[in-house]
C-alpha positions in Angstrom: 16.5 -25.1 -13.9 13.5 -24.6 -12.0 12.0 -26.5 -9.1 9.4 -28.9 -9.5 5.6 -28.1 -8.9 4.6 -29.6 -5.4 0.8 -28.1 -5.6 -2.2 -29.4 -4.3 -2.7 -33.7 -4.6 -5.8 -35.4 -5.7 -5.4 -38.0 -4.2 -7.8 -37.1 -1.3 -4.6 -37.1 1.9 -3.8 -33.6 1.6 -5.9 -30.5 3.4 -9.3 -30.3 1.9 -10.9 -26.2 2.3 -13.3 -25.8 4.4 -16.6 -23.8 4.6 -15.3 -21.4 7.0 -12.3 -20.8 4.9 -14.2 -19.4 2.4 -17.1 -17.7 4.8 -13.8 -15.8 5.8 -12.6 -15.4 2.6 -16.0 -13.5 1.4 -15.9 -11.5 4.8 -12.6 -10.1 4.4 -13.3 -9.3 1.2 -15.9 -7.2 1.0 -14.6 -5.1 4.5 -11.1 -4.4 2.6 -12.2 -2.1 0.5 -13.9 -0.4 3.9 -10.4 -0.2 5.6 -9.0 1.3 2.7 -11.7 4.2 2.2 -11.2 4.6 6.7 -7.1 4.4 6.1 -7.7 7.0 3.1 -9.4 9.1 5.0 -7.0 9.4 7.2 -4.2 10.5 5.2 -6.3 12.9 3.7 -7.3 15.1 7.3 -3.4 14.8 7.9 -2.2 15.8 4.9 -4.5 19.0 4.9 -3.8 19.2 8.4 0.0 19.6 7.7 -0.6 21.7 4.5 -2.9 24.5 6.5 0.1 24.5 9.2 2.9 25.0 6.4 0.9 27.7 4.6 0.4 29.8 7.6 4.3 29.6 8.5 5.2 31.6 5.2 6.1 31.6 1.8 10.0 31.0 2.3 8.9 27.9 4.5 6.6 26.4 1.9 8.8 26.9 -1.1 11.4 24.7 1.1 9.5 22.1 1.9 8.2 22.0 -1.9 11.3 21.3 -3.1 12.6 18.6 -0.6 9.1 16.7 -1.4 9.8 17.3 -4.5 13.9 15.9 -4.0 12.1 13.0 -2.2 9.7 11.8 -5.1 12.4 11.9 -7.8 14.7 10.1 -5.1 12.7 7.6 -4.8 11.0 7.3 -8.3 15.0 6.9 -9.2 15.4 4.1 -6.5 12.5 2.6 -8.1 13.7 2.0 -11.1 17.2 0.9 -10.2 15.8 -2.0 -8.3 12.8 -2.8 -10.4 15.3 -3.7 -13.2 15.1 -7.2 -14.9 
């Protein structure tokens, strides 16, 4: 049995949104996708970073680290779908 609904009343006593709210709302929205493009970014110069580093240390190096990124995906691709069962 599920709960019952306790949204929002009409009946003018419960907390009415504002202007600013929404002013906030809009701002926040529109700088997200900002964030995410600066955050991207980021991961990007690091993970080139880290790949230029590997290279340079070898062949035998790489291959290893291929494989336990590659252990670590399926890992958690598998763990994934274990818990995302209904």
């Amino acid at each position: 049995m599920s709960p019952a609904y306790t949204g929002t009343s009409t009946s003018g006593q419960g907390v009415q949104p504002t202007a600013t709210m929404a002013a906030d709302e809009g701002l926040l929205a529109t700088v997200a996708p900002i964030w995410q493009i600066v955050i991207g970014g980021c991961v990007l110069v690091a993970l080139v970073a880290a790949s230029a580093r590997l290279a340079r240390r070898g062949r035998s190096r790489m291959t290893t680290a291929l494989l336990i990124t590659g252990l670590a995906i399926v890992g958690l691709a598998v763990v994934g779908v274990l818990t995302g069962g209904r």
